[in-house]
C-alpha positions in Angstrom: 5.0 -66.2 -86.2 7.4 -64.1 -84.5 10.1 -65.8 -85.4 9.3 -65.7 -89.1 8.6 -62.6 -89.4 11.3 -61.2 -87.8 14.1 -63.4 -89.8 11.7 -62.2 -93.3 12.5 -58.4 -92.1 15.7 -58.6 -91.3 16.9 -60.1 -94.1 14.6 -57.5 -96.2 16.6 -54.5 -94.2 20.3 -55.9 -94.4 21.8 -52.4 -95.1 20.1 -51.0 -92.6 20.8 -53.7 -89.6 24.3 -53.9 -91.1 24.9 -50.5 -90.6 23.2 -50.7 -86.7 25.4 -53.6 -86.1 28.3 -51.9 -87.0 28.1 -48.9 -85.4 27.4 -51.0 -81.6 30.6 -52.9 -82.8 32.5 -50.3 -83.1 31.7 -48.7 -79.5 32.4 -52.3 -78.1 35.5 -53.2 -79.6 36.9 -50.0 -78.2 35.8 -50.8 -74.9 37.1 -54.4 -75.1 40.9 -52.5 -76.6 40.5 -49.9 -73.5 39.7 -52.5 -70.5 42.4 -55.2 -72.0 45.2 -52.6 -72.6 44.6 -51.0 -69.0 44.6 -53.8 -67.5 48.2 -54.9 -69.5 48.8 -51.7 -67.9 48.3 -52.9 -64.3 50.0 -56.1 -64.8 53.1 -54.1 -66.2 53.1 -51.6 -62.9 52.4 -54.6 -60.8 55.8 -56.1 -62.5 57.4 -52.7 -61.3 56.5 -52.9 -57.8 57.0 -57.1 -57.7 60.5 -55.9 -59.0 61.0 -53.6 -55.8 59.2 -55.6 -53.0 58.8 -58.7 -54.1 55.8 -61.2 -54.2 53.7 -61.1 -51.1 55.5 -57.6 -49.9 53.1 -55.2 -48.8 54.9 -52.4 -47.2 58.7 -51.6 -45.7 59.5 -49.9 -43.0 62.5 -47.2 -42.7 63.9 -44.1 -40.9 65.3 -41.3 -42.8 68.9 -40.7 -42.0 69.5 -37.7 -40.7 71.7 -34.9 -42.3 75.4 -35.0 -42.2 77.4 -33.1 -39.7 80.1 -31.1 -40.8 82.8 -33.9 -39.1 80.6 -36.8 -40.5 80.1 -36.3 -44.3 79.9 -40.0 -44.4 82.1 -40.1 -47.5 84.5 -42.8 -48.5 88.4 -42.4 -47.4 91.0 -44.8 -48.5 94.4 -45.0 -46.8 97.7 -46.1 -49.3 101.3 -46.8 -48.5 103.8 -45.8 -51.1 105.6 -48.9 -50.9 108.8 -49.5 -52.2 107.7 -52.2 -54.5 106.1 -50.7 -57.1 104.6 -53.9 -58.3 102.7 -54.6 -55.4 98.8 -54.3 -56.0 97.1 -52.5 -52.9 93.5 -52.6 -52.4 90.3 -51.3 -50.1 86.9 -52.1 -49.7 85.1 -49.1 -48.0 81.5 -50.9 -47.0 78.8 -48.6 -46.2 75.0 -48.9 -44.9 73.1 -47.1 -47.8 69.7 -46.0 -47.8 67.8 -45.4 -44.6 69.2 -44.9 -40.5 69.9 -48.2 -39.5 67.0 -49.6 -37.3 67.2 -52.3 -34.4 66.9 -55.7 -35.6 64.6 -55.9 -32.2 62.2 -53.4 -34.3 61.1 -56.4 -36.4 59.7 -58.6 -33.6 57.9 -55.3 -32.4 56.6 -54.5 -36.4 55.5 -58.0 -36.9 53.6 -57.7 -33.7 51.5 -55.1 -35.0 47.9 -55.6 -35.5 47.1 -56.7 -39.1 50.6 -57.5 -40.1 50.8 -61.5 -40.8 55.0 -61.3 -41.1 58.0 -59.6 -41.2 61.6 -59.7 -42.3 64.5 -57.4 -41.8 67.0 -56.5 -44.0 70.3 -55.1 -44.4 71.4 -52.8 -47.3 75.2 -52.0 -47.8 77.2 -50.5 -50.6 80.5 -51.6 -50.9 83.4 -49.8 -52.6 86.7 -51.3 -54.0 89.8 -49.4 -55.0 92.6 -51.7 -56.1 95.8 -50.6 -58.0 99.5 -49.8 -57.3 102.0 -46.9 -57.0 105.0 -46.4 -59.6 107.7 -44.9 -57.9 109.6 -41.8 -60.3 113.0 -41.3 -60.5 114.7 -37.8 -59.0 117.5 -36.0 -61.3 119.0 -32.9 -61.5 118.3 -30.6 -64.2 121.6 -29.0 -66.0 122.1 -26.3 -68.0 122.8 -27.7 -71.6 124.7 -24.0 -72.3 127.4 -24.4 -69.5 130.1 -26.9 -70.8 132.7 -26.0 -67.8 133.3 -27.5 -64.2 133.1 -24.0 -62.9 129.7 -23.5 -64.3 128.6 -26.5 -62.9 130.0 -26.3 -60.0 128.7 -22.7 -59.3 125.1 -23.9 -60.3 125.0 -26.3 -57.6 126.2 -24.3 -55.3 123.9 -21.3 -56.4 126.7 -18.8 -55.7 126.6 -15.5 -57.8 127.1 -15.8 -60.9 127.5 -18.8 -61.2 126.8 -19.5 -64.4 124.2 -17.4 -66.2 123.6 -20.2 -68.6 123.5 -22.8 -66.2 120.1 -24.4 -64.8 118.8 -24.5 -61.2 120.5 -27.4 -60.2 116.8 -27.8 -58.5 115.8 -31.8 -58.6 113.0 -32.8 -60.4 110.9 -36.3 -60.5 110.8 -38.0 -63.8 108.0 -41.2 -64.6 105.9 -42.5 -61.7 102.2 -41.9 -60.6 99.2 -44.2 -59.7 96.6 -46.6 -61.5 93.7 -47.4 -59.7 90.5 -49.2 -60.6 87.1 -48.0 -58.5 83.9 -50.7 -58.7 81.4 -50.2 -56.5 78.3 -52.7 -56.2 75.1 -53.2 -54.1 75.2 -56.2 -51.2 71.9 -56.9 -49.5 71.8 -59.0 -45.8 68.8 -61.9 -46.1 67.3 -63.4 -43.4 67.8 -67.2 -44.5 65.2 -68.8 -42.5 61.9 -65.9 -44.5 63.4 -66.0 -48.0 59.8 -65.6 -49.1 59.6 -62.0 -47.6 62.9 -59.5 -48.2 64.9 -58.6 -51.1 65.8 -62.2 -52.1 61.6 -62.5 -52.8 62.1 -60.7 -56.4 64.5 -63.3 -57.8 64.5 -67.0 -58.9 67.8 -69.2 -59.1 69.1 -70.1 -62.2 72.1 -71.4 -61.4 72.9 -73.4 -58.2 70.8 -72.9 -55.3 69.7 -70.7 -52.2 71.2 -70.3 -49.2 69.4 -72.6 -46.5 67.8 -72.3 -43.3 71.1 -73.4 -41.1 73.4 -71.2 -42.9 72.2 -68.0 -41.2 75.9 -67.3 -40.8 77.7 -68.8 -43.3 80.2 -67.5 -45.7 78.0 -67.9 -48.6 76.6 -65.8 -51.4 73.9 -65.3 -53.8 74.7 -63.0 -57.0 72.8 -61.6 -59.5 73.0 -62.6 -63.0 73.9 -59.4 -64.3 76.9 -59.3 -61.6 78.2 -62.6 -62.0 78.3 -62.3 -65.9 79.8 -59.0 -65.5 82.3 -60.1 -63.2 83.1 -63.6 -64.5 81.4 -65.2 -61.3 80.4 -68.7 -61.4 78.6 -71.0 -58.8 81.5 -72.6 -56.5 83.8 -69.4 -57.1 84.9 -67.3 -54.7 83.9 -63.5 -53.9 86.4 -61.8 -51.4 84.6 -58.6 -49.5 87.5 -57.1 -47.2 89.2 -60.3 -47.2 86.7 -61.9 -45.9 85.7 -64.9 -48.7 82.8 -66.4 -49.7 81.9 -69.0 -51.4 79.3 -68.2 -54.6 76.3 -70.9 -54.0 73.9 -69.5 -56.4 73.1 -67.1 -59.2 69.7 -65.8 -59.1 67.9 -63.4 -61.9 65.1 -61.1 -61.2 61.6 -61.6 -62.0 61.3 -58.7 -64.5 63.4 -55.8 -65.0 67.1 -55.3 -64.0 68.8 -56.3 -60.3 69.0 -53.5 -57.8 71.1 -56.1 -56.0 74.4 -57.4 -56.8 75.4 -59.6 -53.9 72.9 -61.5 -51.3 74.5 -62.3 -48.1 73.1 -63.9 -44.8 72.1 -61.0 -42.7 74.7 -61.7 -39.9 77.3 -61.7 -42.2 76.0 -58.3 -43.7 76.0 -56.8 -40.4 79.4 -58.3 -39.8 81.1 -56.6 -43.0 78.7 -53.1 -42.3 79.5 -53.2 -38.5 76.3 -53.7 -37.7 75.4 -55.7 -35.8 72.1 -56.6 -34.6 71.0 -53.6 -37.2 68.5 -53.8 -40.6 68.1 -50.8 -42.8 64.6 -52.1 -43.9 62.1 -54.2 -43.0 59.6 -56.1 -45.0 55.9 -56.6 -43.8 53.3 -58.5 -44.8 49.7 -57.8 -44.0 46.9 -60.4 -43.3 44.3 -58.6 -45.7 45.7 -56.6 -48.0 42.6 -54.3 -48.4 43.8 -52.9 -44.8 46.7 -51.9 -45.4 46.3 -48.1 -44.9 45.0 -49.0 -41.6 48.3 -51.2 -40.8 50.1 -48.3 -42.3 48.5 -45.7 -39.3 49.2 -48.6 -36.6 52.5 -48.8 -37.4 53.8 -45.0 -38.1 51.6 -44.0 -34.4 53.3 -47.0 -32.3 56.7 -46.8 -33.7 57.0 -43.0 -34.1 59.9 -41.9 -36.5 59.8 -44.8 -39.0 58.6 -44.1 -42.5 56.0 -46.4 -43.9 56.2 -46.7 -47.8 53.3 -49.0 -49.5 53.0 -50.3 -53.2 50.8 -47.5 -53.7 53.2 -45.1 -52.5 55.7 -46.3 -54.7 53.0 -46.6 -57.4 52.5 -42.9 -57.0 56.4 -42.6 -58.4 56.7 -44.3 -61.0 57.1 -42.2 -64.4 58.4 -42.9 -67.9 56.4 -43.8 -70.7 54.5 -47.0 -68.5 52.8 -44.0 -66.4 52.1 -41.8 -69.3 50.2 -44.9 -71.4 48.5 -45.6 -67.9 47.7 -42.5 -67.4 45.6 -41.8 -70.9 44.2 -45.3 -70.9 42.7 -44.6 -67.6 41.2 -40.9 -68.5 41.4 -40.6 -71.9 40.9 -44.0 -73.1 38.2 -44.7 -71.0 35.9 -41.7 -71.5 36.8 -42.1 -75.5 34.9 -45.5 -75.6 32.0 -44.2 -73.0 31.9 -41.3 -75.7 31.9 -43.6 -78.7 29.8 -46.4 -77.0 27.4 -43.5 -76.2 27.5 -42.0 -79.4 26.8 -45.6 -81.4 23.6 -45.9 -78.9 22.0 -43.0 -80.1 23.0 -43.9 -83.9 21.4 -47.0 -83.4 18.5 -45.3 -81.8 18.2 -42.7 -84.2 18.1 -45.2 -87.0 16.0 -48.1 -85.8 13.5 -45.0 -85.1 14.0 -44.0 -88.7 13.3 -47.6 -90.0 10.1 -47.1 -88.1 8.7 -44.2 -89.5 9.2 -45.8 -93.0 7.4 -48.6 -92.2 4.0 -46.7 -91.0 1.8 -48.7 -94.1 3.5 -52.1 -92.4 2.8 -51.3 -89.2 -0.7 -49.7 -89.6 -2.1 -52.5 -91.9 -0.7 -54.9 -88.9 -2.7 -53.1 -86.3 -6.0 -52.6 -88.8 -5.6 -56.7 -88.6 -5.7 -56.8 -85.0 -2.0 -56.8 -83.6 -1.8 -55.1 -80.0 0.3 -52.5 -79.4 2.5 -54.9 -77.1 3.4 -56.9 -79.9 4.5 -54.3 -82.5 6.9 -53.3 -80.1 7.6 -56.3 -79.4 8.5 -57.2 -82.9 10.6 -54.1 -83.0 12.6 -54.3 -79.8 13.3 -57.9 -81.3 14.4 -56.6 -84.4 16.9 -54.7 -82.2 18.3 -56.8 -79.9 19.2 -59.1 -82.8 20.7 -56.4 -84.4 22.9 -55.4 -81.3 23.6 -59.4 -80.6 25.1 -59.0 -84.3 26.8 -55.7 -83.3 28.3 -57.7 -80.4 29.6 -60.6 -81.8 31.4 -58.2 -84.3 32.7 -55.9 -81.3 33.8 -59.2 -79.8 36.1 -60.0 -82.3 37.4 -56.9 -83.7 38.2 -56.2 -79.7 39.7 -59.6 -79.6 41.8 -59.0 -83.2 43.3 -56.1 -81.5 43.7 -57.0 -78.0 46.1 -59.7 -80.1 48.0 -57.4 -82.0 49.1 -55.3 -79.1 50.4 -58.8 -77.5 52.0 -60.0 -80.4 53.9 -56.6 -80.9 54.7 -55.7 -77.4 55.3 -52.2 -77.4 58.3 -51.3 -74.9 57.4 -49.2 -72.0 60.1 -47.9 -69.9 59.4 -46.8 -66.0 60.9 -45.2 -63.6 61.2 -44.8 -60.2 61.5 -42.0 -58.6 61.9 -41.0 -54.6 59.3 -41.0 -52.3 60.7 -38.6 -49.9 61.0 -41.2 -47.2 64.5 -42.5 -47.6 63.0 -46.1 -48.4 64.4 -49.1 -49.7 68.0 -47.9 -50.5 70.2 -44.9 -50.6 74.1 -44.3 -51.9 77.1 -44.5 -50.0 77.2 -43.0 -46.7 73.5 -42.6 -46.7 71.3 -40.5 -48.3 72.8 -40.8 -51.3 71.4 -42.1 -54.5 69.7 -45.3 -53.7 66.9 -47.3 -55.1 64.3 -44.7 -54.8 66.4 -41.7 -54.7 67.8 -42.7 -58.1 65.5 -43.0 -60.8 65.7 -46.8 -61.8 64.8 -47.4 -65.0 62.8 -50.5 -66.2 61.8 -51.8 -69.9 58.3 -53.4 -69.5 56.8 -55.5 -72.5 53.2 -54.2 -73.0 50.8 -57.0 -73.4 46.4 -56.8 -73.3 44.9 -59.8 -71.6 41.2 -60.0 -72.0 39.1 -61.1 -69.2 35.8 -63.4 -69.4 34.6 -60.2 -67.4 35.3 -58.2 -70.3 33.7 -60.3 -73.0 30.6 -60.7 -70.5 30.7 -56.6 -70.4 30.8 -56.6 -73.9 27.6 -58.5 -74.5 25.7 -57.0 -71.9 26.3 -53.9 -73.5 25.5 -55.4 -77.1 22.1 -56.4 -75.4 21.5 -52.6 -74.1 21.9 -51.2 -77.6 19.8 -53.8 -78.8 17.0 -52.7 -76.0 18.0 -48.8 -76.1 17.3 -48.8 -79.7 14.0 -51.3 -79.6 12.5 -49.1 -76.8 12.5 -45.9 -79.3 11.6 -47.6 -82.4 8.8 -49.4 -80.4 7.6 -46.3 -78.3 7.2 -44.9 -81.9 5.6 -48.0 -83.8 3.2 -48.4 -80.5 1.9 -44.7 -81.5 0.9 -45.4 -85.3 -3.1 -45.8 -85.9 -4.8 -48.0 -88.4 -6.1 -44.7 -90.3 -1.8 -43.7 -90.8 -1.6 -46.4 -93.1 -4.8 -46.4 -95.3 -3.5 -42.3 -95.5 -0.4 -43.5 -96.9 -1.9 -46.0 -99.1 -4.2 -43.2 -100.4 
């Protein structure tokens, strides 16, 4: 009977549940858009950060360099020889620890013996300058006066006695042609430990082209380059780089996981401390914690037993990142989300409001129904069935208009660009001679594609919140239709 009776009114009432159905769809495909786009959001700031630290990176560890003496500026100086040969090409590579003070590579054992930390890696981060060119000797003559045509004129020029010659020039040499061409490339290098290629700067890459270094070559003269470096530079896999003529041979070309290199070159560590003189020296180090929900308390462990390090984490890197990724994060997670709690709220009460309406014009119904002996309980019943049904309808709508445009933001992508800014800590990076512009104290700027995944989580939201409407809107439609007495309908009939 229920059954019946409820399929006989709905179908009388289409407008009416058509219009209720709508307006819950409405509220839910805007929650589905919201939750999918924000979380495209996350997985586009997570690409940021995997793009900086690498898969499995929880924190690094640094020291700020201190500022530069007057005597120690730290800046590049290059020593030429005007050699006679004027054809000869001279060159100079200036390398440079950038970013952070160097830290003892001892530090790492000490780090990784932290409580909470499950690994870490050190790393070395140089900057390496190349000035190559040549000298072109000029040629020294004697200006003349083009007025004087005599000996005596000439003659009394050179010899700059009086008068000699009012006409005549200064007899003063001067250097004709000659002068300098130089060509200045500068490029990132980064020190790896070989044997944790998991955890470091490597960790944000896959190889393309060749392969890795391996675990016996912790001081081999072999290198890793970028894509963007090698195709820059015309470097292929079994080529040669030369870094103040020291060579090494190119093993592998390795592109990032999203977004551009901040690494050109990827040497073994002991070579990197070789060519930085430093030895036994990282400029970072990598850590790994065993549960990443405690890492603000590995964080404290770390900064209070090894005072004067700076601990950066991915949400204080998180906390940098600007550009358009941060400004769409920042209004889905505020704007966007209170707009669909506003809407979702808003279709509720419609739905409410009109299921309470549908009531009061079916008093006759309703009152003729309890005249032939229908309970209370099962008027409202029949209503807050009427309702549900209505917001299961509502749902399945929501569903797939959330789901329609969940796609189209996927299929088109939209560009987001971030940027990361400094943290104030000196991390992962600086310029040449330290303290310079680095990888957080220049802004680097990323182009992230935007996608919207949709969760089973958030289709399971969505219906539970079809079913709510369905039961908000029942529950005052059924209060309502509970209240009417027998004698309301024979008054209407009347």
């Amino acid at each position: 009977m229920f059954g019946i009776y409820l399929k006989r009114e709905l179908s009388r009432r289409k407008k009416a549940a058509l219009v209720i159905a709508m307006g819950l769809a409405l509220g839910i495909a805007l929650v589905i858009t919201v939750n999918s786009v924000s979380a495209g959001m996350q997985q586009a700031q997570g690409k940021v950060l995997k793009s900086l630290y690498g898969l499995g990176t929880d924190m690094t560890v640094t020291k700020a360099r201190p500022a530069a003496t007057g005597s120690s500026s730290g800046r590049p100086k290059f020593d030429f020889d005007a050699k006679a040969d004027s054809s000869t090409t001279q060159s100079s590579d200036r390398v440079m620890t950038q970013g952070g003070q160097s830290l003892k590579s001892s530090l790492v054992t000490e780090v990784a013996a932290q409580k909470g930390v499950s690994s870490a890696v050190g790393a070395l981060s140089l900057n390496v300058t190349k000035v190559d060119g040549s000298f072109t000797r000029g040629t020294a003559k004697s200006s003349t006066s083009s007025g004087s045509a005599g000996s005596s004129g000439s003659s009394g020029s050179q010899q700059g006695g009086p008068g000699g010659g009012q006409g005549g020039g200064s007899g003063q040499p001067q250097v004709q042609g000659g002068g300098a061409s130089f060509d200045v490339n500068s490029y990132s290098v980064a020190g790896v430990d070989v044997t944790h290629q998991d955890l470091g700067p490597l960790a944000t890459s896959k190889i393309t082209t060749g392969r890795t270094f391996t675990a016996s070559q912790t001081d081999a003269k072999a290198a890793v380059l970028s894509a963007s470096y090698a195709k820059e530079n015309k470097k292929t896999v079994g080529g040669t780089l030369t870094i103040s003529g020291t060579k090494y041979t190119v093993v592998g070309i390795a592109t990032p996981d999203s977004g551009e290199s901040t690494t050109d070159v990827y040497l073994p560590l002991k070579q990197a401390q070789t060519l930085g003189d430093s030895k036994d020296k990282v400029t970072t180090i990598y850590v790994k914690a065993t549960d990443s929900k405690r890492i603000d308390t590995v964080k404290a462990a770390i900064q209070k037993n090894i005072p004067g390090t700076t601990v950066t984490t991915s949400a204080d890197l998180a906390s940098t990142v600007s550009g358009s990724l941060s400004t769409a994060s920042n209004l889905a997670t505020s704007v966007g989300k209170w707009l669909s709690v506003a809407v979702l709220v808003a279709a509720f009460l419609v739905a409410a409001l009109l299921t309470s309406s549908a009531v009061s014009r079916r008093v006759r119904e309703f009152g003729t129904l309890k005249a032939l002996g229908w309970p209370s309980r099962r008027v409202t019943r029949q209503v807050v069935g009427e309702s549900v049904v209505n917001g299961l309808l509502g749902g399945a709508l929501g569903i797939a208009l959330g789901l329609g445009a969940a796609y189209a933001v996927t299929a088109i992508s939209p560009k987001l660009t971030a940027e990361l800014g400094s943290t104030g800590g000196g991390g992962m990076g600086g310029g040449p001679g330290g303290g310079g512009p680095g990888r957080q104290t220049v802004k680097n700027t990323m182009e992230i594609a935007l996608s919207a995944p949709v969760s089973v989580t958030t289709i399971a939201l969505a219906a539970g919140l079809a079913i709510a409407g369905g039961l908000v809107a029942g529950a005052m439609g059924g209060w309502r239709a509970s209240r009417m007495r027998p004698a309301d309908a024979l008054r209407s009939v009347a």
